[in-house]
TORBAVEX-582073 format. One record per residue (C-alpha): y, x, z; residue number from 1. Coordinates in steps of 0.1 Angstrom, whole numbers. Example, Ala and Ser with C-alpha at 12.3 -4.5 7.8 and 13.67 -1.06 7.14 Angstrom:
BEGIN
+-------+-------+-------+------+
!     v !     u !     w ! resi !
+-------+-------+-------+------+
!   -45 !   123 !    78 !    1 !
!   -11 !   137 !    71 !    2 !
+-------+-------+-------+------+
END
This chain:
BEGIN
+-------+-------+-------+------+
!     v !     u !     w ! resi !
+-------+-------+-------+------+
!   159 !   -37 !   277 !    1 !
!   160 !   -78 !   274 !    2 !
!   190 !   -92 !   266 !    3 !
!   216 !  -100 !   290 !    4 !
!   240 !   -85 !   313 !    5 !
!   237 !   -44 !   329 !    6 !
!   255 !   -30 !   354 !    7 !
!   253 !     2 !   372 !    8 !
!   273 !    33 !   380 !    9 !
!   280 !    71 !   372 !   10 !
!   284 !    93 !   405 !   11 !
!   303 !   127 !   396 !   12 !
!   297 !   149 !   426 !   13 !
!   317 !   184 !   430 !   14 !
!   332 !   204 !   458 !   15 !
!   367 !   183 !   454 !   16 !
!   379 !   161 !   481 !   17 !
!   370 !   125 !   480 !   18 !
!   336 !   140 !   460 !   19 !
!   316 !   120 !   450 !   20 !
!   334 !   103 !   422 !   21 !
!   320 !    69 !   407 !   22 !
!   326 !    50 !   376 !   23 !
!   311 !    13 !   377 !   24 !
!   294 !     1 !   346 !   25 !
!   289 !   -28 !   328 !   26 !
!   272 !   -39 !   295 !   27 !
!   261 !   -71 !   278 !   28 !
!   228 !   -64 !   258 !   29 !
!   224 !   -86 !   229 !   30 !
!   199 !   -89 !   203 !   31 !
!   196 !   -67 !   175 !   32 !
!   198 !   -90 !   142 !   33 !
!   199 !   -76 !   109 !   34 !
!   217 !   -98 !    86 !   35 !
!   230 !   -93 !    48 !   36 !
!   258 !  -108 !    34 !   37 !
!   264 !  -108 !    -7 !   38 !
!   299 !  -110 !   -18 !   39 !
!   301 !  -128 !   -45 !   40 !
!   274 !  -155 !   -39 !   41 !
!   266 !  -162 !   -76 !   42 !
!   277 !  -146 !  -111 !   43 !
!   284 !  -159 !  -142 !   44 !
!   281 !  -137 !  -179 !   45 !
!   298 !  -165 !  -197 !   46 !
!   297 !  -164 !  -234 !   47 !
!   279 !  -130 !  -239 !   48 !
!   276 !  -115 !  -273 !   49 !
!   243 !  -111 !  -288 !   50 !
!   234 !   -73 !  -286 !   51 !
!   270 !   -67 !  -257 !   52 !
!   258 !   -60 !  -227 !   53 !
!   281 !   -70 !  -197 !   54 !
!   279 !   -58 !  -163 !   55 !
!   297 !   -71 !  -134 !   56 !
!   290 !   -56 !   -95 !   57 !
!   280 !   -75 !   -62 !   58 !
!   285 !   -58 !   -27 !   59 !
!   259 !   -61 !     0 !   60 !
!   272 !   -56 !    36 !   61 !
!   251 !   -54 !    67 !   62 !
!   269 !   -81 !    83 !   63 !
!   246 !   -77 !   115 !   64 !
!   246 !   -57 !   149 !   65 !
!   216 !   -32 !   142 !   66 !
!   210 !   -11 !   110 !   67 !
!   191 !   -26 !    80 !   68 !
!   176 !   -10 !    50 !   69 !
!   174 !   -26 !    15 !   70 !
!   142 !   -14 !     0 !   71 !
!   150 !   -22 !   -38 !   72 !
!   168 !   -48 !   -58 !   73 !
!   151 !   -73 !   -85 !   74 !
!   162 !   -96 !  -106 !   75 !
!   146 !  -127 !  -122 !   76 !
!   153 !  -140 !  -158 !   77 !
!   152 !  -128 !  -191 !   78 !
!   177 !  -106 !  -203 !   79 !
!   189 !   -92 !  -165 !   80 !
!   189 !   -62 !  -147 !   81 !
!   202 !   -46 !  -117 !   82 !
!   207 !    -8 !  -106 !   83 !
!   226 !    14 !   -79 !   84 !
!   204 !     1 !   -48 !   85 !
!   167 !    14 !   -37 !   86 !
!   162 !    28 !    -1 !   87 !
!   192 !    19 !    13 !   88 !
!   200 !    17 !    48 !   89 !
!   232 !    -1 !    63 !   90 !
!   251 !     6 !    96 !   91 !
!   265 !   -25 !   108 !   92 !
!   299 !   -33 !    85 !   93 !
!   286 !   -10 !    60 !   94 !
!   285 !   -18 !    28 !   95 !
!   273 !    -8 !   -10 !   96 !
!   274 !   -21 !   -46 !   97 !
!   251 !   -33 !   -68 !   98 !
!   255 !   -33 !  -112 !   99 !
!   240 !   -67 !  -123 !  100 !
!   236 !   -59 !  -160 !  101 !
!   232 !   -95 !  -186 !  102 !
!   216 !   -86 !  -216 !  103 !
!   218 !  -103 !  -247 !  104 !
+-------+-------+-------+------+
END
């Protein structure tokens, strides 16, 4: 269906008076977009220790209309790693976390 505006109508028909019954119907299609949204936006590690590891989370929320799936998670940089995420898939509003590990 493209977007836009549907209407119809459900006829219940039985052996009451005043049968059939209808129900009009209306809907607004829109257009499925799947969207993340990463809460927060950037981390910092700070002052790490040589040899502590520190690990601090990041939540992912499908922020869209229509269900997404997060294949895998990668980091860039020495000395980082993340975990908790591969195959993934997100309802709309649903959300899940992420461990972003530094490494030092």
């Amino acid at each position: 269906m493209a977007p836009g505006n549907a209407s119809g109508a459900i006829a219940i028909a039985s052996t009451a008076a005043g049968s059939p019954s209808t129900i009009d119907l209306s809907a607004t299609v829109v257009t499925p977009v799947a969207q993340i949204s990463v809460n927060p936006a950037s981390l910092s590690f700070g002052g790490t220790a040589i040899g502590v590891t520190a690990t601090q989370n990041v939540t992912l929320t499908n922020a869209g209309n229509s269900n997404v799936t997060i294949s895998s998670v990668s980091t860039t940089g020495a000395g980082f790693s993340a975990s908790g995420v591969s195959n993934v898939a997100l309802a709309p509003n649903q959300t899940v976390g992420v461990d972003l590990t530094g490494l030092n």
